[in-house]
C-alpha positions as CSV (number, residue, x, y, z in Angstrom):
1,X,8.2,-40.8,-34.3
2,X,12.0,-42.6,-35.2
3,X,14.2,-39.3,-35.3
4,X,16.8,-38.9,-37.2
5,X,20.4,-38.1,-36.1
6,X,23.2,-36.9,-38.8
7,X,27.2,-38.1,-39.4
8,X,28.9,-35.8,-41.3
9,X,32.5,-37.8,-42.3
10,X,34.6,-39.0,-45.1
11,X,33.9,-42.8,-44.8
12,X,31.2,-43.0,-42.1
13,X,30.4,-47.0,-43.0
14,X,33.8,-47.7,-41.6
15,X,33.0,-45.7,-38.2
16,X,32.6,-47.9,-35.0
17,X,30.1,-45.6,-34.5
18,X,27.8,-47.4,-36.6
19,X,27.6,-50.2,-34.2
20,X,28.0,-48.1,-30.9
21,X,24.8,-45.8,-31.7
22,X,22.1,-48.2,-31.9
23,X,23.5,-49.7,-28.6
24,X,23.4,-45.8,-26.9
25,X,20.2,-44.9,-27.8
26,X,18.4,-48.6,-26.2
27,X,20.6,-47.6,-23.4
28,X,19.5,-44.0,-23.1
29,X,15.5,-45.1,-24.1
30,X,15.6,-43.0,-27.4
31,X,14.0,-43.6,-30.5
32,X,16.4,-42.5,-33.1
33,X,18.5,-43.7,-36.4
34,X,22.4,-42.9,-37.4
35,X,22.3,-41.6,-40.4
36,X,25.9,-41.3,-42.0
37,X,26.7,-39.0,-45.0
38,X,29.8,-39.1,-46.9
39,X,31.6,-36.1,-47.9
40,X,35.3,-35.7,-49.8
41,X,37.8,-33.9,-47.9
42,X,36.8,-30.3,-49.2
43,X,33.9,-30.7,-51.2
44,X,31.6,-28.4,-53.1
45,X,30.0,-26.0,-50.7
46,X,27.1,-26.4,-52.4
47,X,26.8,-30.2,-51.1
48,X,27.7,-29.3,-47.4
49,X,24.8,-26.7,-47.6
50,X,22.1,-29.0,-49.2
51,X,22.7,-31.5,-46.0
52,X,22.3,-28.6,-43.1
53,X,18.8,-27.7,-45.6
54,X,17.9,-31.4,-45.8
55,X,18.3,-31.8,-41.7
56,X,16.5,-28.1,-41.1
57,X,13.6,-29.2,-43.2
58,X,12.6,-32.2,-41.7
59,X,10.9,-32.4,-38.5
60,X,12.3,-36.0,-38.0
61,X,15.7,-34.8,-38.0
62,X,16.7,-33.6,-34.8
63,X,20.9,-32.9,-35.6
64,X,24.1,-34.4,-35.5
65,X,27.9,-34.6,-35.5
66,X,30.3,-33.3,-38.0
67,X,33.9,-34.9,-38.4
68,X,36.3,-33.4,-41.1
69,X,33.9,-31.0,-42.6
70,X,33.6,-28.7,-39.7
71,X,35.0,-25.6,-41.2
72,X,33.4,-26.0,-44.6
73,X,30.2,-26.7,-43.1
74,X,29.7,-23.7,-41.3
75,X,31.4,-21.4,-44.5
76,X,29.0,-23.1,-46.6
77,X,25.7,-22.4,-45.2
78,X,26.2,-19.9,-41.8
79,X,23.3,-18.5,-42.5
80,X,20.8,-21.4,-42.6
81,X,21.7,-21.5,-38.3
82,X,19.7,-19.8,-35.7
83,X,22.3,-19.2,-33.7
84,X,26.1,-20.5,-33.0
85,X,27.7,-21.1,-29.7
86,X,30.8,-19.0,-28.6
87,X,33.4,-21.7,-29.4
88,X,31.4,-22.0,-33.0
89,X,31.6,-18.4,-33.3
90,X,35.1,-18.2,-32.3
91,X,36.8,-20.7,-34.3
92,X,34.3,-20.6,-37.6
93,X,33.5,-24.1,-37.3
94,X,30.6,-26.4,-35.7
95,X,30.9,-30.1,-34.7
96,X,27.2,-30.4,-34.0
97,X,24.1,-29.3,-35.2
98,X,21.2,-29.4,-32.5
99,X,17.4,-28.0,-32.6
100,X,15.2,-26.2,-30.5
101,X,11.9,-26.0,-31.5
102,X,11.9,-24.6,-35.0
103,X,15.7,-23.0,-34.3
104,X,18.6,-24.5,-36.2
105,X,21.8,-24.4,-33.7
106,X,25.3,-25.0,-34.2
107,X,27.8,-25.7,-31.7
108,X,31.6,-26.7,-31.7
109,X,32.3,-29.1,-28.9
110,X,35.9,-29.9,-30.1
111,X,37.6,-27.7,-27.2
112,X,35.5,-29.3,-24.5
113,X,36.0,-32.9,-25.6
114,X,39.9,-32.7,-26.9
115,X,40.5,-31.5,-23.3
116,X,38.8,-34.1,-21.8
117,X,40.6,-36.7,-24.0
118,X,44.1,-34.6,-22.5
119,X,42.6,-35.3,-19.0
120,X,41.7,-38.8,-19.1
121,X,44.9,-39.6,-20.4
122,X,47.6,-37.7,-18.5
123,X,45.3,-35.9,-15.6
124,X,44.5,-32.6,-15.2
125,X,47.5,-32.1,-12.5
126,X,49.9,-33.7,-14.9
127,X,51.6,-30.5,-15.8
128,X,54.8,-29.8,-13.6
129,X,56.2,-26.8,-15.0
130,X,58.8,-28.6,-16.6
131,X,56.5,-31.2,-19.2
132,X,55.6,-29.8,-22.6
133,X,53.0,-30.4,-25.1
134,X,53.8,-30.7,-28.8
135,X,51.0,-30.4,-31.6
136,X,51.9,-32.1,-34.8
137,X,49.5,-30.1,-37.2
138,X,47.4,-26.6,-36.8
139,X,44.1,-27.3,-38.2
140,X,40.9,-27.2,-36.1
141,X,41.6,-30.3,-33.8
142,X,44.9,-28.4,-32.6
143,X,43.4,-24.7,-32.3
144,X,40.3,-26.4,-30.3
145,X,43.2,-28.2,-27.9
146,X,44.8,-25.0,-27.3
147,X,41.4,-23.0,-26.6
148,X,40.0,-26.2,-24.3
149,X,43.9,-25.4,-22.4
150,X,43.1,-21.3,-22.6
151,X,40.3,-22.1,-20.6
152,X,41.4,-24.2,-18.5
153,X,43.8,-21.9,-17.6
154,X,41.4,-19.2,-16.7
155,X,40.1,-21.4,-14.3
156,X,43.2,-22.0,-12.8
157,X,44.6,-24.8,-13.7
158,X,48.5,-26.1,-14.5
159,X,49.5,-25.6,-17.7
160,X,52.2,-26.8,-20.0
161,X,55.9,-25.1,-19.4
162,X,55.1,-25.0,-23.4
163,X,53.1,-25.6,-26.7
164,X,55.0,-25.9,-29.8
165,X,52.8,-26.7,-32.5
166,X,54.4,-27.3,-36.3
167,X,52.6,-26.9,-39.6
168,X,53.8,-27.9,-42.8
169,X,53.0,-23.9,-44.1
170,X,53.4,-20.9,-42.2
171,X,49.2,-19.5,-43.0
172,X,47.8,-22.6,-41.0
173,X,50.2,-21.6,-38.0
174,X,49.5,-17.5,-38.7
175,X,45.5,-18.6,-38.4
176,X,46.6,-20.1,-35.2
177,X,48.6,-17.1,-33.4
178,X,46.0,-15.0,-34.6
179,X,43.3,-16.4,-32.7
180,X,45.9,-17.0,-29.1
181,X,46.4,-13.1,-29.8
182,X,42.6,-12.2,-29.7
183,X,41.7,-14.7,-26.4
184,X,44.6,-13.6,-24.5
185,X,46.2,-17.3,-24.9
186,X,48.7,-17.4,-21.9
187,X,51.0,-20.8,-22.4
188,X,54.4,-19.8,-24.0
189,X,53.7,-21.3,-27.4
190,X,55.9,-21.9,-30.4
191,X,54.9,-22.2,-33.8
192,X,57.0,-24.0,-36.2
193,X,56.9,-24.7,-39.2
194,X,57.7,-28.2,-40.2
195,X,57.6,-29.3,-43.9
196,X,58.9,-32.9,-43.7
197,X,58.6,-35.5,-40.8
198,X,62.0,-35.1,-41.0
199,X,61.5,-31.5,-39.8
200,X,58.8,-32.5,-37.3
201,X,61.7,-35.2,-35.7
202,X,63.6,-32.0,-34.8
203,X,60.4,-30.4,-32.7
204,X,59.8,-33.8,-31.5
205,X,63.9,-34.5,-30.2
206,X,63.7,-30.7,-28.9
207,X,61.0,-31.4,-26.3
208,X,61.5,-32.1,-22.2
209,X,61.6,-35.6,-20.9
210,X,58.3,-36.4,-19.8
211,X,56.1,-34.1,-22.9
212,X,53.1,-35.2,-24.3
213,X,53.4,-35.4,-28.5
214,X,50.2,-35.3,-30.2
215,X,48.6,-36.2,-33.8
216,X,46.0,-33.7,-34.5
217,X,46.8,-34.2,-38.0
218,X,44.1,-36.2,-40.1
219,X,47.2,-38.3,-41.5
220,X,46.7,-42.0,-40.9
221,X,43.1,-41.5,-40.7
222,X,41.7,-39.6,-43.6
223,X,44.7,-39.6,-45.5
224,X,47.8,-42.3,-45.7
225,X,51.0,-41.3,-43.3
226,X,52.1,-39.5,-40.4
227,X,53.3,-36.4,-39.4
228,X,56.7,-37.8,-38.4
229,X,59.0,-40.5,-38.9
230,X,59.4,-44.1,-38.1
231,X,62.0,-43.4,-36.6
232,X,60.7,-39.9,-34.0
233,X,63.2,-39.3,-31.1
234,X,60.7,-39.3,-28.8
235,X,62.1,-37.6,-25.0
236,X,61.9,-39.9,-22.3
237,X,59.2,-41.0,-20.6
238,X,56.8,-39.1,-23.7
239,X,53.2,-40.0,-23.6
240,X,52.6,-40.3,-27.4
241,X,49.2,-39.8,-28.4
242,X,47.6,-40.3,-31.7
243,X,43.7,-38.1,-31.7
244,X,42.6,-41.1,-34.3
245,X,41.1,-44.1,-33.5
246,X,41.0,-45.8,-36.9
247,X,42.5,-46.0,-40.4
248,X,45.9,-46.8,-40.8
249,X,47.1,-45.1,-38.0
250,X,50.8,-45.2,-39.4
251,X,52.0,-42.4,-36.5
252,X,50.6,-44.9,-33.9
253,X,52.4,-48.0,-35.2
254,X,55.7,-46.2,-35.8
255,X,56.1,-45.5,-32.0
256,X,54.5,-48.7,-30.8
257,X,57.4,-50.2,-33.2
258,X,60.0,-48.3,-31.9
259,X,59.1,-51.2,-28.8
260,X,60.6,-48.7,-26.0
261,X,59.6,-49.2,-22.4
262,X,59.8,-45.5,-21.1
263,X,56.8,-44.5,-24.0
264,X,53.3,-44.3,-23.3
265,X,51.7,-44.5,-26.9
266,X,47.9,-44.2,-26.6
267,X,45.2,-44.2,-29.5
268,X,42.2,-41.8,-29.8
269,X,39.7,-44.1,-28.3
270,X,38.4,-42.4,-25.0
271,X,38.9,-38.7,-27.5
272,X,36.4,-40.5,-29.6
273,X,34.1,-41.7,-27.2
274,X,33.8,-38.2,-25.6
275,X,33.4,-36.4,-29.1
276,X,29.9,-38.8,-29.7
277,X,28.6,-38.7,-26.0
278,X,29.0,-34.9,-25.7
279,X,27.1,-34.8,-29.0
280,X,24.6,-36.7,-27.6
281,X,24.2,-34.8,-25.0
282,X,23.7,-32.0,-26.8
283,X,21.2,-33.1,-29.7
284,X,18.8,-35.0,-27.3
285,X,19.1,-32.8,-24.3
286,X,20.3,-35.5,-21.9
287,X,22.7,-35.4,-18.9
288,X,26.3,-37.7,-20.0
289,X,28.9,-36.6,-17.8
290,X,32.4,-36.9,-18.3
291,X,33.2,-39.7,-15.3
292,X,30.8,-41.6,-13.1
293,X,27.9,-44.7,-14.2
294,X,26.2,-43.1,-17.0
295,X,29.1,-42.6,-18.9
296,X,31.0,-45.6,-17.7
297,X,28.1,-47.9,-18.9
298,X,28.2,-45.8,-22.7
299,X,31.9,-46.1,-22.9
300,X,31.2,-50.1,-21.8
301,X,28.8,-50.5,-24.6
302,X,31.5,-48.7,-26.7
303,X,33.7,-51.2,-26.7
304,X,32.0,-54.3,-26.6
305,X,30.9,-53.0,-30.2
């Protein structure tokens, strides 16, 4: 039997994904079908809910991956699921639906995989006591960053000297310190509230040479823009990264544009390709790991698509 495997998202036709999946699942010897499903940023719950019924009620559908939608999904019908991981708990959200047997799971895999896109592109000893990280936005991608860091932390590892993230209104930033209060979040964070790009330049010019500035804003992706301006004062020697892979990317171009040497301006590629093969991992019960030939030869087949 072809199963089934479910992409919540705004404009799924336009995902690479599309091309990528067919290629995973002749790699991985599974016999299952991408089926994408288009929602508008906040739409009725109503419609969220019918899709979690839809995948629950059929046998061929074994889960799948939610983009945009991760919070409304899980408001909109919590109580279709079996049962929720901690992280889904925790933040109120789930980026992945999974089955066993008869049971309807959901799972948020956004703290795991954001962290791993911070590793593969800085390192996990990259943090010097002097570096900082800046979040441009405070919706789900940023709090899953900062609880992928908590933990990290627990086990040990360096952290930023600081996290400032910036909001354009102070509730999405209170939802934020709220939830570092209840886990016992350790970094020294800031949160700032930043209206205009003009006001996110300022965070951006305040940070230490050598910080990492980050788009976890949907802007350039599901909606036009950035978070900044064209014309960011990025520190020296910033790594600039942008957590979309595709749209318009405006944030990305801006900093490419600004043509200086000491910037390292990276897209949200390998964040991407960690996102799907986690999910994958999760829905069929298979072993990806992060680094090594399994994953090397998905994230090959990746990009040849």
């Amino acid at each position: 039997m072809t199963t089934t495997f479910a992409f919540f998202g705004v404009t799924t036709q336009s995902s690479a994904i599309r091309r990528i999946f067919p290629r995973w699942m002749a790699e991985l010897g599974i016999d299952s079908t991408l089926v994408g499903i288009d929602f508008p940023v906040d739409a009725p719950a109503a419609d969220y809910r019918g899709a979690v019924e839809r995948i629950k009620a059929d046998p061929r559908a074994v889960g799948g991956l939610i983009t945009t939608h991760k919070l409304n999904v899980l408001a909109a019908a919590e109580d279709l699921f079996d049962g929720l991981d901690e992280s889904a708990a925790l933040l109120k959200e789930t980026s992945c639906i999974h089955k066993d047997g008869t049971r309807l799971l959901g799972a948020a895999l956004d703290d795991r995989t954001s962290l791993m896109g911070l590793d593969a592109l800085v390192g996990a000893d990259f943090w010097n006591g002097q570096r900082e990280l800046v979040i441009l936005g405070a919706g789900g991608a940023s709090i899953a960053l900062t609880l992928g860091l908590h933990r990290a932390a627990q086990a040990g590892r360096p952290m930023p000297a600081r996290v400032v993230v910036t909001a354009r209104s102070h509730p999405r930033l209170q939802e934020m310190r709220e939830l570092h209060d209840r886990i016992g979040f350790t970094v020294p964070t800031d949160y700032v509230v930043a209206g205009t790009a003009e006001h996110a330049d300022r965070v951006i010019g305040e940070a230490a040479p050598g910080s990492v500035i980050v788009n976890a804003t949907g802007m350039g992706k599901d909606r036009p823009g950035s978070p900044a301006s064209a014309h960011a004062p990025y520190p020296p020697d910033a790594v600039v990264w942008d957590m979309n892979y595709r749209g318009e990317l405006a944030f990305l171009a801006d900093a490419r544009a600004q043509g200086r040497s000491d910037l390292r301006v990276v897209d949200g590629w390998d964040y991407f390709v960690y996102s799907w093969t986690k999910a994958v991992a999760v829905v069929y019960g298979v072993d990806i790991p992060a680094s090594g030939p399994v994953f090397e030869r998905l994230s090959e087949l990746a990009r040849t698509a």
